[in-house]
N, C-alpha and C positions, 0 to 999 in steps of 0.2 A: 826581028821580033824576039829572036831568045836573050840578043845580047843586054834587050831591053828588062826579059825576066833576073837575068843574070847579077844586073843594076839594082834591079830592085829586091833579090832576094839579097845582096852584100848591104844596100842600107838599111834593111829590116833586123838584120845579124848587130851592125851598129848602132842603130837605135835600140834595141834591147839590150845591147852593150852600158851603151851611156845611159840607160835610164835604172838599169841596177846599179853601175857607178854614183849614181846621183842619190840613187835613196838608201844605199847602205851608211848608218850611223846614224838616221833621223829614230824616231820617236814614231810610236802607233799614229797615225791621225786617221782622223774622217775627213772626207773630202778635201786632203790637202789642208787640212788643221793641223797644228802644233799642239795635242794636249799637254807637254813638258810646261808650256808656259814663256820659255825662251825665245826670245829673237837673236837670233846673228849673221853678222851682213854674209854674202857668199865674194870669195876671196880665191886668189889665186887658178888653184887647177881648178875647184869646186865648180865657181863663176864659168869658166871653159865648160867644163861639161855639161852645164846649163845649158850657156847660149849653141853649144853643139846641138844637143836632144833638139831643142827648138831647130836649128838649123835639120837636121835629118830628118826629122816628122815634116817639115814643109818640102823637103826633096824627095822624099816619101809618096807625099799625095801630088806631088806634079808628075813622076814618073809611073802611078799608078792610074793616071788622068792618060798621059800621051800612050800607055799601053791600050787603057780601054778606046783609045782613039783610033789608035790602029788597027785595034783589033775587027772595026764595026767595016 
């Protein structure tokens, strides 16, 4: 059970990792709006630390699920 806490406090570390990698340089928005006005595609490392944040927020709530599983 702790190695499971352990798991999931290194991808909570990583996730808040990559999700201030991801939003340093944008623009104020609401709700994930762009008030700049600009579009541009995501490229390279950017693209990566996308689909990473997506990737860790879903390993996230699965080893948050299998703790509360064990836990009961």
């Amino acid at each position: 059970m702790r190695s499971i806490l352990i798991l999931q406090a290194a991808i909570s570390v990583l996730l808040i990792v990559s999700i201030l990698l991801q939003s340093r340089g944008e623009g104020l928005g609401v709700l994930g709006a762009d008030l700049g006005g600009s579009y541009h595609t995501k490229r390279g490392f950017e693209k990566f630390i996308f689909y990473a944040s997506i990737a860790l927020g879903a390993a996230f709530i699965i080893v948050a699920l299998i703790s509360v599983k064990l836990s009961a």
